[in-house]
N, C-alpha and C positions, 0 to 999 in steps of 0.2 A: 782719518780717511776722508777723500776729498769726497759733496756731492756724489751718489751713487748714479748713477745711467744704467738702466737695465729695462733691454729690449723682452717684448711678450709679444709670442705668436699663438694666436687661437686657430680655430679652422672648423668650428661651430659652434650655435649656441650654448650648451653646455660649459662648453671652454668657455667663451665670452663669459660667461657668469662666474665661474671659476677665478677669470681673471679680473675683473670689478671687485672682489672679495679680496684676492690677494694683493689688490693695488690700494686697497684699503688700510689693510695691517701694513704696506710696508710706510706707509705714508704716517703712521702711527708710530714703528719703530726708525724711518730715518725721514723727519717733514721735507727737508732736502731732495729728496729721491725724483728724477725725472724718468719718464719713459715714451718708449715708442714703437712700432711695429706694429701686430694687424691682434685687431678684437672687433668686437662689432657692436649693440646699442647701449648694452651692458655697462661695457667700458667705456663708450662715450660717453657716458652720465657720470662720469669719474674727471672727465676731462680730457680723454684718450682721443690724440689723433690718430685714425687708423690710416694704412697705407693706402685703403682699397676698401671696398664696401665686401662684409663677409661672407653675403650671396657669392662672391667669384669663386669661396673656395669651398662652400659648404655644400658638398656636393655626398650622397651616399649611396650606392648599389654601384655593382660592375657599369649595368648598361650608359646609366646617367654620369658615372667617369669616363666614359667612354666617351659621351657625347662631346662633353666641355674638355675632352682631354687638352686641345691647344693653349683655351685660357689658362687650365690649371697648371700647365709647363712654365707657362709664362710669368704666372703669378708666384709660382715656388721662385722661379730665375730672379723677379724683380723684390721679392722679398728678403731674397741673400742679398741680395747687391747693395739694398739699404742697408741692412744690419752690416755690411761690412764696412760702406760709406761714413757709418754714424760713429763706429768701434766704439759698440758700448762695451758697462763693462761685466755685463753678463749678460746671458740668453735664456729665457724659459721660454720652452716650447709650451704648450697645453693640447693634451690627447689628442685628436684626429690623426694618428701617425702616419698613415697615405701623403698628407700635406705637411706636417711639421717635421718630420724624420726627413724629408727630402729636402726642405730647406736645412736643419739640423746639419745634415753631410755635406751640402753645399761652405756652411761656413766656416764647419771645423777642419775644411783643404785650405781655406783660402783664411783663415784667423787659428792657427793649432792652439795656443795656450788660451784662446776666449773659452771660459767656464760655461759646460751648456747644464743645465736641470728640465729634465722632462717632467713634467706636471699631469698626473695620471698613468700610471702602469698599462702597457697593453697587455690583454690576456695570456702571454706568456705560459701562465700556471694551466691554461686551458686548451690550447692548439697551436700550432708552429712553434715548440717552446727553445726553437734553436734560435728565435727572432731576440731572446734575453742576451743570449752568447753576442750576437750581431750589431746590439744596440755600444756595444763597449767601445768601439773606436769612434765614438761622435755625441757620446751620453756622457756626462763628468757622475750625473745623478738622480736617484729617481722619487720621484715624490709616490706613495701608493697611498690610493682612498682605504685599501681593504687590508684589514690586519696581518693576511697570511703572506700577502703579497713582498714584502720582505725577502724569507726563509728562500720562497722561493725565486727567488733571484738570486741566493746565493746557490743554493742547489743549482741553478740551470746555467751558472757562470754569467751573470749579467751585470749589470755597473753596482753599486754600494745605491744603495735603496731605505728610503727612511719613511715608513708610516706616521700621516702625516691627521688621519682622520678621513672618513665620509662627508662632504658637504650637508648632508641628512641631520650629520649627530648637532647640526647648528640651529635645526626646526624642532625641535624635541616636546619644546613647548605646544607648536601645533596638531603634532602627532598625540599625543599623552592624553587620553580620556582624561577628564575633570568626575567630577562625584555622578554627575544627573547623567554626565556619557556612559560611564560603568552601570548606572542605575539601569539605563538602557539597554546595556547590553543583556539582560539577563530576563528582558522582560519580554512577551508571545508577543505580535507576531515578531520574530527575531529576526534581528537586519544582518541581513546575507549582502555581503558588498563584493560586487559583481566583477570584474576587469577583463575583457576580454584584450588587451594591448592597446598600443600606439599606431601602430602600423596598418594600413587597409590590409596585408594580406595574413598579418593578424586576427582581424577581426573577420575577416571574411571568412577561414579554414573555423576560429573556437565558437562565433556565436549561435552555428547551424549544428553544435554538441553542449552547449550552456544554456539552451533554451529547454531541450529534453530533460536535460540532468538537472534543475530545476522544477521542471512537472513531476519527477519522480519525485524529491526530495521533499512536494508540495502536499502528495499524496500521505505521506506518515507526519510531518510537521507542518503549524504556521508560520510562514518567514517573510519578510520584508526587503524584497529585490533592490536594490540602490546599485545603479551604473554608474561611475563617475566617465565623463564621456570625452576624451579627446575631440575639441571644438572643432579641429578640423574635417573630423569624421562623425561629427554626428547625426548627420543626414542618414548618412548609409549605417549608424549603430539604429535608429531611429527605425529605420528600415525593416532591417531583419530584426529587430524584437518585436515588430508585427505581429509576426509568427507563431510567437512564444505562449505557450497557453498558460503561466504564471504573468502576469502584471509585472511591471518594473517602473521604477521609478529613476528616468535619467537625468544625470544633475550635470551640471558644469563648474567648470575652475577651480582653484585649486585650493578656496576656504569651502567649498561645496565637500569637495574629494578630501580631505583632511575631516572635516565635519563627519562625513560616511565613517571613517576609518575610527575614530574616537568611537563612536555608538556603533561599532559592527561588532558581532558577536563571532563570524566568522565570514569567513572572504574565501571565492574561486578567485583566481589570477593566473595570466598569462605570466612566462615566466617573463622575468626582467625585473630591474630596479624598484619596481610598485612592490615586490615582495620585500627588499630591503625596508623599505616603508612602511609594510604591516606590520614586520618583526618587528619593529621599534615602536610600535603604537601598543604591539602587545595582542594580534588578531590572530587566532589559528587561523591558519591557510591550507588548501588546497590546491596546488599549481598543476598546471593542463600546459601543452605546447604538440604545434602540429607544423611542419613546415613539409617544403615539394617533397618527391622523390630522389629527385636531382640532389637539394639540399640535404637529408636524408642518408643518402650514399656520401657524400662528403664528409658529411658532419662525423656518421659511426667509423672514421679511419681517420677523422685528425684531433676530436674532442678528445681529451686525455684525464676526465675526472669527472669521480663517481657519481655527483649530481650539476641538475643545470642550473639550481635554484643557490642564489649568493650566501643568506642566511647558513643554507645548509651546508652549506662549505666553509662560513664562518667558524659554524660554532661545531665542524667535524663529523656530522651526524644528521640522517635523513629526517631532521625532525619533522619538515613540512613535506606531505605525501607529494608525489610529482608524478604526472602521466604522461607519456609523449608517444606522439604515431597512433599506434593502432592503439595502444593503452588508455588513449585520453576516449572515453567513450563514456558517455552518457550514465550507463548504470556504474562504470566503476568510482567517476567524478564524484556520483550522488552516494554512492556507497562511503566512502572515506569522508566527503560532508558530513554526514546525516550524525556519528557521534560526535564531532567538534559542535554541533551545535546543539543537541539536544545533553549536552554533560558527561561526565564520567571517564573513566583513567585515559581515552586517548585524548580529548583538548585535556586533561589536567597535564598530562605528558607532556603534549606540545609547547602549554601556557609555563611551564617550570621550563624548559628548555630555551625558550624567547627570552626570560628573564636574564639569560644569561650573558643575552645581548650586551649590553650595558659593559659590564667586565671587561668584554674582547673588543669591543669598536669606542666607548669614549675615552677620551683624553684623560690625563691626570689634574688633579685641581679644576681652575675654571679655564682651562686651556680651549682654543677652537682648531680646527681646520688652517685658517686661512692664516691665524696668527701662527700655529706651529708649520705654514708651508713659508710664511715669509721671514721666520728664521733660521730657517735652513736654507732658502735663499742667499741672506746675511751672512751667513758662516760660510758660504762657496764662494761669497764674494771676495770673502777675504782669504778664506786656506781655499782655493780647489782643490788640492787633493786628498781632503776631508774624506774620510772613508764610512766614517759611521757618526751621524749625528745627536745629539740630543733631544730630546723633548719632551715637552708636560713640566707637570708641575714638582715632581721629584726627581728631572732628571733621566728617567730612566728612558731605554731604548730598546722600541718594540718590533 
């Protein structure tokens, strides 16, 4: 096989990272390998010319697609046009699929046999699951971070799909209490690790319910508050913990937030990927989420599974308690706390439960992520119509 040529479109950070990792192993498994198409500082530390700075397309809510709608037409338009100019001889897209699906169908009219691979599953398993059915006339393939994700794409009719790993299961090390972290964890005051989200209107709707739920939880135990603070919000987290009539101690970045999670004896979280992160550190958790009304009616007629929290859908079972809307309330928060930290059958429940992790999300052997996405890469490049891949370290297919 001559030099491989295989174009990567990102369409945010996340992706950008994704794809520096994946341009890593492939460069590993063929040194030969060029590329080119759109990533952002990530990938340029790889050597990645992008087409366009990844501000044009990293764009997220209705209103702000709304805003930049011309650029973003124009950037999908001039991102097919290279990929078609170049005729590489494969396509990965990486998540954002507002931006990569629309280039994706742009090129599979104007290129039919170029091999496309989608790099991260959209939620399919979760709402619009007709979006699986949809992706088949312009997806050859799908890479899934999350174990289940698989199954169901074949359940919902979507392309051949190959679990490839969580990017997470490749920080393990920084997650994993050491001796003096676990030693910590069991010792008064007990560090309670705090997450109220990413997002301002995250943090804006859980921290005026995590500051009460905390004062209760203060009154029967000692505990040890630790926020790891999203830097861009931490003025206004800074803010409303003002408020808070327990102390907190807000830390930054992401040896600070790993440090918390090693020595946390248990954790409030917003939902999202920070829970993926607990469960693998091995932290009972607690999950709270509040969004509008508007989002609220939406959500309860297109979410289509029985929790919001990733873990819990992992491993099939509500191990970590979750409150949402009117439920995420102060006393019930500090209720479901209060035995994950002070001992006995529900954190021992939960803590056997998380253990489980391991099993269902890592790799076989010393396989990674990045190395099992860029053989599946490899194998498209040469059969596209590869229907079910391999991988890990015996082979097998999850």
């Amino acid at each position: 096989m001559s030099a491989p040529r295989i174009w990567l479109v990102a369409g945010e950070d996340s992706g950008d990272q994704l794809g520096a990792k994946l341009m890593r192993a492939l460069r590993v498994a063929a040194p030969d390998v060029t590329f080119g198409g759109v990533g952002g500082e990530a990938m340029a530390e790889e050597s990645f010319a992008s087409l366009f700075p990844l501000d044009d397309v990293a764009v997220m809510g209705y209103l702000p697609v709304l805003a930049r709608a011309r650029t973003l037409l124009r950037r999908i338009r001039e991102t097919a046009e290279d990929i078609v100019a170049a005729k590489p001889d494969i396509l990965v897209i990486i998540d954002s699929p507002g931006f990569t699906h629309a280039v994706a169908k742009r090129v599979r009219k104007a290129m039919p046999s170029l091999p496309i691979v989608d790099y991260v599953s959209p939620s399919v398993w979760a709402w619009r699951p007709w979006r699986a059915k949809g992706m088949r006339p312009f997806i050859d393939h799908v890479l899934a971070l999350l174990p289940f994700e698989p199954e169901a794409h074949t359940r919902l009719g979507g392309p051949p799909c190959t679990y490839v790993g969580h990017p997470l299961i490749e920080r393990l090390d920084a997650l994993r209490p050491d001796a003096a972290a676990q030693a910590r964890r069991e010792q008064a005051p007990y560090p309670l690790v705090v997450l109220p989200g990413s997002r301002r209107s995250e943090i804006e709707r859980l921290m005026p319910v995590f500051g009460p739920a905390l004062a209760r939880i203060a009154r029967d135990l000692p505990i040890e508050a630790v926020l790891p603070a999203v830097s861009r919000h931490r003025a206004r987290i800074e803010e409303l913990a003002k408020g808070w009539d327990v102390p907190v101690r807000i830390v930054g970045g992401e040896a600070e937030k790993y440090a918390a999670f090693r020595a946390g004896r248990a954790a409030l979280a917003a939902s999202g990927t920070v829970t993926l992160e607990l469960a693998l550190s091995g932290v009972p958790t607690v999950v709270a989420y509040k969004v509008s009304r508007v989002e609220e009616f939406i959500a309860r007629r297109l979410i289509q599974v029985p929790s919001i929290v990733l873990p819990n859908l992992i491993l099939g079972r509500n191990a970590m308690p979750e409150f949402v809307q009117a439920e995420c309330s102060p006393d019930n928060l500090a209720n479901a706390l209060l035995p994950l930290l002070r001992g006995g059958p529900e954190r021992e429940a939960q803590i056997a439960a998380l253990d489980r992790m391991d099993e269902l999300t890592i790799l076989p052997g010393d396989d990674t992520p990045s190395r099992a996405a860029a053989r599946v890469v490899l194998a498209m490049l040469r059969s596209p119509s590869v229907a079910a891949l391999p991988q890990g370290g015996d082979g097998a297919t999850r």
